[in-house]
C-alpha positions as CSV (number, residue, x, y, z in Angstrom):
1,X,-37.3,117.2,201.4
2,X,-34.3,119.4,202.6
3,X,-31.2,119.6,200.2
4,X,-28.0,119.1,202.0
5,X,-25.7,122.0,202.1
6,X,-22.8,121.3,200.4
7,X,-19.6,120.4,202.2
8,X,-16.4,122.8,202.5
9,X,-13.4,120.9,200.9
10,X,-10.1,120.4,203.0
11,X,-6.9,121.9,202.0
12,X,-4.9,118.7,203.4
13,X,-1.4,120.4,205.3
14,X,1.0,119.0,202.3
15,X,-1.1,119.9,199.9
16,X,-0.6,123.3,201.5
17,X,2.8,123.5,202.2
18,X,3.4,122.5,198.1
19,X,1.0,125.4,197.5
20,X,3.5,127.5,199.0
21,X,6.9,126.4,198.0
22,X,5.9,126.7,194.8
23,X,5.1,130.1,195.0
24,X,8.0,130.8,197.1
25,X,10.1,129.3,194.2
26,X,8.1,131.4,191.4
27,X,8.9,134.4,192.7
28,X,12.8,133.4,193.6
29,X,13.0,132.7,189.1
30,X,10.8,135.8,188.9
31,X,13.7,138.1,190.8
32,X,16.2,136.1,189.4
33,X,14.6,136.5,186.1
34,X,14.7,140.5,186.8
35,X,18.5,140.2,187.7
36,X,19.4,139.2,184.8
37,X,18.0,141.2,182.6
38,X,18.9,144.2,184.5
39,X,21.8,146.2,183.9
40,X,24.8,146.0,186.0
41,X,25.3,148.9,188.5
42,X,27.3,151.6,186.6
43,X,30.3,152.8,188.3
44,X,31.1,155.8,189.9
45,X,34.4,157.1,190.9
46,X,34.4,159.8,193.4
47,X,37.2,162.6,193.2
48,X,39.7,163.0,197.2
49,X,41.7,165.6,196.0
50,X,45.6,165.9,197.8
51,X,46.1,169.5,198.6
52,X,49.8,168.5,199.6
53,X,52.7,170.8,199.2
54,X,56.0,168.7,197.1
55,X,57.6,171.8,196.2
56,X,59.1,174.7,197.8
57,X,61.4,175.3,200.6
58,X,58.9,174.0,203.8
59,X,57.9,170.1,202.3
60,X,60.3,169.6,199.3
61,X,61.3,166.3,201.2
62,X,58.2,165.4,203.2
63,X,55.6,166.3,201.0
64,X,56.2,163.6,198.5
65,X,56.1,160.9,201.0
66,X,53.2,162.1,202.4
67,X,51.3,162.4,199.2
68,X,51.8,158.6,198.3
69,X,50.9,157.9,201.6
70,X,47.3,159.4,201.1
71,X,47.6,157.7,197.6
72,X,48.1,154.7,199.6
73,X,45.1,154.8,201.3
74,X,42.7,155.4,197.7
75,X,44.6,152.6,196.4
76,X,43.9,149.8,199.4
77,X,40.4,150.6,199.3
78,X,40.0,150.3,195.8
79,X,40.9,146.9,195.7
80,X,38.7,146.3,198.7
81,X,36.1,147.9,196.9
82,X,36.9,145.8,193.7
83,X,37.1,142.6,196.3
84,X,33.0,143.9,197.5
85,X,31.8,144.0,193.7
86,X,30.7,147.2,194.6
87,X,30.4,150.0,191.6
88,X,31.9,152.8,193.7
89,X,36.1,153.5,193.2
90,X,37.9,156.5,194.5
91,X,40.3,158.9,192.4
92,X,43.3,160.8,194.2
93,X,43.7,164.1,192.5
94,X,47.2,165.4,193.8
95,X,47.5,169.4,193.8
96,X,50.4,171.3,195.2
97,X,50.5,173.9,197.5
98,X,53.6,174.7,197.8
99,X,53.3,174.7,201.4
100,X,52.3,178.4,201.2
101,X,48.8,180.1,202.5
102,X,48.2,181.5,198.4
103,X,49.5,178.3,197.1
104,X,46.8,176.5,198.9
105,X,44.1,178.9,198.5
106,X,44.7,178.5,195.2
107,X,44.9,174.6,195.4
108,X,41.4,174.7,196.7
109,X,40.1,177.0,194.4
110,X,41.5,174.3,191.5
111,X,40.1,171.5,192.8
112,X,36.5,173.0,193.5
113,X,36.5,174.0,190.0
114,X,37.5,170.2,189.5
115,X,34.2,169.3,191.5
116,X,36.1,168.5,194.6
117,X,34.5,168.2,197.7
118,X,36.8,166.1,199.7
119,X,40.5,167.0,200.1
120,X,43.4,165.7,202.3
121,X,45.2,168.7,203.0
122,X,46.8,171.2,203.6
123,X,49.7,170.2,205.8
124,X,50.4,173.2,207.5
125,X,48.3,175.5,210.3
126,X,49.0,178.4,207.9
127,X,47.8,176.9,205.0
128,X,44.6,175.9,207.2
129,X,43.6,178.9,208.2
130,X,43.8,180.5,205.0
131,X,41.7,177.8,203.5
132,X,38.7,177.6,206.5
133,X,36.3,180.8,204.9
134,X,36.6,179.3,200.9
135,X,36.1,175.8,202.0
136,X,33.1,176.9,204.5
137,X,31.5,178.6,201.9
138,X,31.8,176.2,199.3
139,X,31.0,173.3,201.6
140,X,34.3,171.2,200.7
141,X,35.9,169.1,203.3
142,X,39.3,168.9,204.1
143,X,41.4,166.7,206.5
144,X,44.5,168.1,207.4
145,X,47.1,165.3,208.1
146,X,50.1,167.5,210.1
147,X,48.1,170.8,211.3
148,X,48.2,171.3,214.8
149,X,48.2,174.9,215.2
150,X,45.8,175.7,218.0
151,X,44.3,178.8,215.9
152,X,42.7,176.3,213.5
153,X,41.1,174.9,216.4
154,X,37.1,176.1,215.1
155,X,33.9,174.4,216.0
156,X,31.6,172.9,213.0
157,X,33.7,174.4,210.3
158,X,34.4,172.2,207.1
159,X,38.5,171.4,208.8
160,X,39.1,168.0,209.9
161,X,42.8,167.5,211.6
162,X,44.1,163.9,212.1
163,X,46.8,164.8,214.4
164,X,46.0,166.4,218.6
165,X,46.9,170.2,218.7
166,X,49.9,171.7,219.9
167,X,48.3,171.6,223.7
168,X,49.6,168.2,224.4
169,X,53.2,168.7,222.9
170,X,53.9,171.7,224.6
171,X,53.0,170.0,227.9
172,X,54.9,167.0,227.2
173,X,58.2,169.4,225.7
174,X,58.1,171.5,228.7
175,X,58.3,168.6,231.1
176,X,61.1,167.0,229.2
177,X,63.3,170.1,229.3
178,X,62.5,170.7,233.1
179,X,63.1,167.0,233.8
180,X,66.6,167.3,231.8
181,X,67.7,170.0,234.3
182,X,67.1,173.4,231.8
183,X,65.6,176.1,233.3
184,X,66.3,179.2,230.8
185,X,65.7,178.7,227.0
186,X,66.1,180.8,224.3
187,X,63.3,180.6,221.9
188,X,63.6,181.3,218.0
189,X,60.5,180.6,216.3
190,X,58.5,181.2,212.8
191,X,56.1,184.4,212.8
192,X,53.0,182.5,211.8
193,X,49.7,180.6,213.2
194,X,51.9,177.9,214.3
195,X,55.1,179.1,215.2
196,X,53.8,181.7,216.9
197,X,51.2,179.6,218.7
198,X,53.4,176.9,219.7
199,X,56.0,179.4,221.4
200,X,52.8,180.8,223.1
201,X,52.2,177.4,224.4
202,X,55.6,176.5,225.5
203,X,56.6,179.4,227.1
204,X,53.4,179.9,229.4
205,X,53.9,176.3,230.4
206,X,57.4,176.2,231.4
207,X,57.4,179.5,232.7
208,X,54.2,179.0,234.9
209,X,54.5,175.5,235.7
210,X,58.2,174.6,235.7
211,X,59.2,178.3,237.0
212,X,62.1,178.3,234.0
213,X,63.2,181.8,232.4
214,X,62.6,182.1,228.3
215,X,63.9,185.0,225.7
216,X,62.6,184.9,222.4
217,X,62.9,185.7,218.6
218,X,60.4,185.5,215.9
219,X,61.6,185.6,212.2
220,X,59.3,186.3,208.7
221,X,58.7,183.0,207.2
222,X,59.0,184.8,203.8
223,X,62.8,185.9,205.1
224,X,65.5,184.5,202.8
225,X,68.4,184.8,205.2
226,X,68.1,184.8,209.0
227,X,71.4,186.2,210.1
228,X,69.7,189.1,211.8
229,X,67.3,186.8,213.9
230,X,69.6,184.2,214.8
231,X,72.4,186.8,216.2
232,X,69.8,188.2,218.0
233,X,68.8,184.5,220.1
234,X,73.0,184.0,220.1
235,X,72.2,187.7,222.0
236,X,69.0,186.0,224.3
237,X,71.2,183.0,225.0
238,X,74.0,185.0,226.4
239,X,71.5,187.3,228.6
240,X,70.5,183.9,229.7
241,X,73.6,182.5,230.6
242,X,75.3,179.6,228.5
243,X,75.3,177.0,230.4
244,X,74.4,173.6,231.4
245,X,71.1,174.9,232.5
246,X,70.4,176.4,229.1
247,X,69.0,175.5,225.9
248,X,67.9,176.5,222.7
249,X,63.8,176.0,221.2
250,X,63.4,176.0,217.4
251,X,59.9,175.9,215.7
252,X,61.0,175.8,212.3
253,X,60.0,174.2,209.1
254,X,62.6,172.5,206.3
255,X,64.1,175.2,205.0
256,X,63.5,178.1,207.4
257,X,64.9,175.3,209.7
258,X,68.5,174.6,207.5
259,X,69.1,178.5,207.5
260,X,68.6,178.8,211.0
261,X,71.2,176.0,211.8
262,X,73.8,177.4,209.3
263,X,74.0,180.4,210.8
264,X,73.8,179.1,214.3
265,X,76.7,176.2,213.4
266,X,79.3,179.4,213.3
267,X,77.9,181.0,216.1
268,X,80.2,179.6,219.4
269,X,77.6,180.8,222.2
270,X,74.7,178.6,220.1
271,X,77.0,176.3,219.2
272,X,77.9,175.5,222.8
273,X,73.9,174.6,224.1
274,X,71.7,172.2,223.5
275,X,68.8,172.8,221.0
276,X,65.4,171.4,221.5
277,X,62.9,171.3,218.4
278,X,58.7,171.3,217.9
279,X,57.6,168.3,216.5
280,X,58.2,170.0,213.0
281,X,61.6,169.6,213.4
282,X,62.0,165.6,213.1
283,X,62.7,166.2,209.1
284,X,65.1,163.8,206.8
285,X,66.5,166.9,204.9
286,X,68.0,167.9,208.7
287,X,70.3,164.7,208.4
288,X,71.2,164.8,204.6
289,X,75.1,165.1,205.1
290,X,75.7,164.5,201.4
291,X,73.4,168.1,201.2
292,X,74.3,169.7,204.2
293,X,77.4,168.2,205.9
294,X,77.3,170.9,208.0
295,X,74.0,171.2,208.8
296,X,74.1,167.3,210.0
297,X,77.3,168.1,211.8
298,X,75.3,170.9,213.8
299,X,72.6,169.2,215.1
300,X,74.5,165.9,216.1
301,X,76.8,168.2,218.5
302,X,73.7,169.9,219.8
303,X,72.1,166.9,220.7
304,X,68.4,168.6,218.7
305,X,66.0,166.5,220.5
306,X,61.9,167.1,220.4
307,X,58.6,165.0,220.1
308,X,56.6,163.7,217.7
309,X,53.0,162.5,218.6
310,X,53.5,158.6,217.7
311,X,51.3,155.0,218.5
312,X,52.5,152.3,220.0
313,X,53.5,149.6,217.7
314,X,50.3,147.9,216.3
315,X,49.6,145.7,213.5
316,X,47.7,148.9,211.5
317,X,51.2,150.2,211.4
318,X,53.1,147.7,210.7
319,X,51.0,146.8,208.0
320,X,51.1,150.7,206.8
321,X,55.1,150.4,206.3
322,X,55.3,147.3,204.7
323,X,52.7,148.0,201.8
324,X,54.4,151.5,202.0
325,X,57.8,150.6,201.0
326,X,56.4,147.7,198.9
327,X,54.6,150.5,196.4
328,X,57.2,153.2,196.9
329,X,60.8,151.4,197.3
330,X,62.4,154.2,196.8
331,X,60.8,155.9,199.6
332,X,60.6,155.0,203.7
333,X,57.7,156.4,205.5
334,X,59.5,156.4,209.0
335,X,61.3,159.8,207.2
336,X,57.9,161.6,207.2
337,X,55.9,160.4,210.6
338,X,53.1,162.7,209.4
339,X,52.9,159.6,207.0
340,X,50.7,157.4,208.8
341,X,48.7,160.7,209.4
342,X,48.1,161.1,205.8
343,X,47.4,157.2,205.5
344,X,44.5,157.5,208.2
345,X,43.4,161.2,206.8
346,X,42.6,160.0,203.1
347,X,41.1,156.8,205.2
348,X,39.1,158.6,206.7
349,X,38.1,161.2,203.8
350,X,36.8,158.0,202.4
351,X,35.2,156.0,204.7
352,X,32.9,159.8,205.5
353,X,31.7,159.4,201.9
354,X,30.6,155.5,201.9
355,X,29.0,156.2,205.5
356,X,27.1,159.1,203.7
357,X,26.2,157.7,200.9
358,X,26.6,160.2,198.7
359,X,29.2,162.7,197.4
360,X,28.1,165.6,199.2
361,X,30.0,168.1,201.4
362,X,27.2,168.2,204.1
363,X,26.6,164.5,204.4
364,X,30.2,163.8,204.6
365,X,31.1,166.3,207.4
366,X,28.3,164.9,209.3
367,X,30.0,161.7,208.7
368,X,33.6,162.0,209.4
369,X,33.3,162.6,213.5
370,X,31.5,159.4,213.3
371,X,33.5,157.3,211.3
372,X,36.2,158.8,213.6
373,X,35.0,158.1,216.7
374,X,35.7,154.1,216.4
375,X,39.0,154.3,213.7
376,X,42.0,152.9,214.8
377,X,44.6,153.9,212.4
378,X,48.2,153.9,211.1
379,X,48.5,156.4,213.4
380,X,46.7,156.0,216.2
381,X,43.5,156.0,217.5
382,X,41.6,159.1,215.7
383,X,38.3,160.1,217.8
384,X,37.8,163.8,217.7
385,X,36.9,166.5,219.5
386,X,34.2,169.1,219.4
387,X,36.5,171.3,217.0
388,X,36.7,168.3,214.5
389,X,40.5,167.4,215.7
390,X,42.3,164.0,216.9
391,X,41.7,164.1,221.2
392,X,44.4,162.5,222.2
393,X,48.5,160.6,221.4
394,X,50.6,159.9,223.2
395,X,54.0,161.3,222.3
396,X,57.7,159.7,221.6
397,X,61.0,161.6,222.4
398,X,63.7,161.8,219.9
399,X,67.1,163.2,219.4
400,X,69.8,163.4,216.7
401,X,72.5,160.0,216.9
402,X,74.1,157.5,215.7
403,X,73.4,154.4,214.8
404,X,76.2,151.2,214.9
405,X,76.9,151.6,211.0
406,X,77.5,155.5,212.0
407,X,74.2,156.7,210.4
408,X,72.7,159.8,211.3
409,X,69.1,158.9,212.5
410,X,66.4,160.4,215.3
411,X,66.8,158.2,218.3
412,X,63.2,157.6,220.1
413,X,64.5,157.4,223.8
414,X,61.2,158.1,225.7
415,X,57.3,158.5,225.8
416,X,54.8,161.2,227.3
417,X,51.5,159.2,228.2
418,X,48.4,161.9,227.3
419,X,46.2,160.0,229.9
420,X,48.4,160.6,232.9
421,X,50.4,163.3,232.0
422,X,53.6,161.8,232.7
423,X,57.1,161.0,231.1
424,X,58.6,157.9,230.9
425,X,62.4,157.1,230.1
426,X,63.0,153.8,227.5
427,X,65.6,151.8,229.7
């Protein structure tokens, strides 16, 4: 007799299906289980160190609002960070410079020591270039918020610049004075990596391009008085001509800048033409007539006027000021436009390190042109090129004036596009 093979039982579909939610549910307690026993995520706190000169006769009035501005930055993403539950928290470790090329080599050697190896800073082209070989070396990156000096212009070095060269400004200065009807100018400039390359700039474009006539003067940045220098440019100015077709070009900082207008205030041939600034010359301690009556006096009746590389209006901005002034009351960013810079620069120091992952000099240079590429700041838009600086701003025209209440303030009257190359006058 045969035997009957045995029959294969049927797993019935909701039989099935109950199979497998309950194991989908056994192992949701299981992690959940795990969670909870595990330890929360320690926290870390990662060191941006502010390489940013508050003392000393070059940022003794800038250099504090620019610092708070980077502190700013650590501050907003803190919270944010706080808001993310996420263990990871930023410290801003503020070291001064001085605003000199030893007081910044010195600065970075501090805050290497310190374990540093993110910095905002230094402010200056000078300070920059004295920096580039320790901070290549060491593999430390640092994001200057005002250089603009074209000699720190260096492929795949450790130097990060928030703000365009001086390329673009020159352009856009050269055109303004042309389109203003000057066609000789008498230049006086700092002897350093950006005074000396700005002049360069200037002068090649307005003499090649605009066909105008320049004399000029370079001075020691470590000079205390200036007399010699600025009798020499009251000398180029009367080679020149005074005239209504001349002018004066100062690249100066703070207080290279207040002794050059205190000698030129008694000197009748400079006294008698109007002076045109770099973008380093749009400085609050020029228009502190409780200082320097004098001084403010001067550069009201020569009408100083230069650019600055500024955005339009937008929201990032806005916000920037009114958070700024709400921390600091004491202080107005709009006295400092290199500000917003220093916002977006310790922004972007940042957001390199949570896009590497890791605190790590390497990873986050690798990062930065990245995170760049698509950040639209406080001040602008901040892609960069193949030398690790801002592309492109356009720039805003100012000049000393005043205002209904008979305030001394810089008067923005026009606005050089960088796509098109072209000036255009506010109505």
């Amino acid at each position: 007799m045969a035997v009957e093979a045995p029959k294969v039982k049927k797993w019935s579909m909701p039989l099935i299906i109950a199979i497998v939610v309950i194991l989908i549910l056994a192992g949701s307690l299981g992690w959940v289980l795990l969670q909870l026993g595990a330890p929360a995520p320690q926290q870390v706190t990662y060191p941006i160190g502010l390489a940013i000169a508050t003392s000393g006769a070059t940022y003794q009035s800038d250099g504090p609002i620019r610092r708070d501005a980077a502190q700013l930055a650590i501050d907003q993403m803190n919270a944010q960070l706080v808001a993310a539950a996420s263990p990871i928290r930023f410290q801003g470790i503020p070291d001064d410079t001085q605003g000199t090329a030893d007081g910044a080599k010195a600065s970075f050697q501090r805050l290497a020591a310190a374990g540093v190896k993110v910095v905002v800073g230094p402010l200056s082209t000078g300070e920059a270039t004295a920096v580039l070989d320790f901070i290549n070396t060491n593999h430390i990156v640092a994001i200057s918020p005002s250089s603009t000096g074209v000699t720190a212009a260096v492929p795949n070095d450790f130097l990060f610049r928030a703000p365009p060269t001086d390329i673009p400004q020159a352009k856009a200065l050269s055109q303004l004075v042309s389109s203003l009807g000057y066609t000789k100018v008498g230049i006086i400039y700092r002897l350093d990596d950006y005074g000396r390359g700005f002049e360069q700039l200037f002068e090649q474009r307005f003499e090649t391009v605009y066909g105008g006539q320049t004399l000029n003067v370079s001075y020691d940045i470590s000079a205390q008085d200036l007399a010699t220098e600025v009798g020499q440019l009251s000398t180029n100015v009367q080679t020149l001509g005074a005239g209504p077709q001349t002018a004066v070009l100062v690249v100066a900082f703070e207080g290279d800048g207040i002794e050059i207008f205190n000698e030129a205030r008694l000197d009748t041939t400079l006294s008698s033409v109007r002076w045109f600034g770099s973008e380093s010359m749009r400085r609050s301690a020029f228009l502190n007539r409780t200082a320097r009556p004098g001084v403010v006096d001067f550069v009201l009746n020569a009408n100083l006027t230069g650019f600055f590389a500024s955005p339009s209006l937008n929201p990032i901005s806005t916000a920037f000021e009114q958070a700024y002034t709400a921390k600091y009351p004491s202080r107005d960013p709009k006295k400092s436009p290199y500000s917003y810079y220093s916002y977006d620069s310790a922004m972007l120091a940042m957001m390199g390190v949570l896009a590497a992952g890791k605190y790590d000099g390497d990873a986050v240079k690798a990062m930065i042109p990245f995170v760049a590429q698509s950040y639209l700041g406080a001040s602008g838009s901040k892609a960069m090129d193949a030398n690790g600086d801002a592309i492109a701003a356009d720039y805003v025209a100012w000049h000393t004036a005043l205002d209904a209440m008979s305030k001394e303030y810089f008067a923005e009257f026009a606005r050089w596009r960088f796509a098109t190359e072209t000036l255009e006058f506010y109505p």
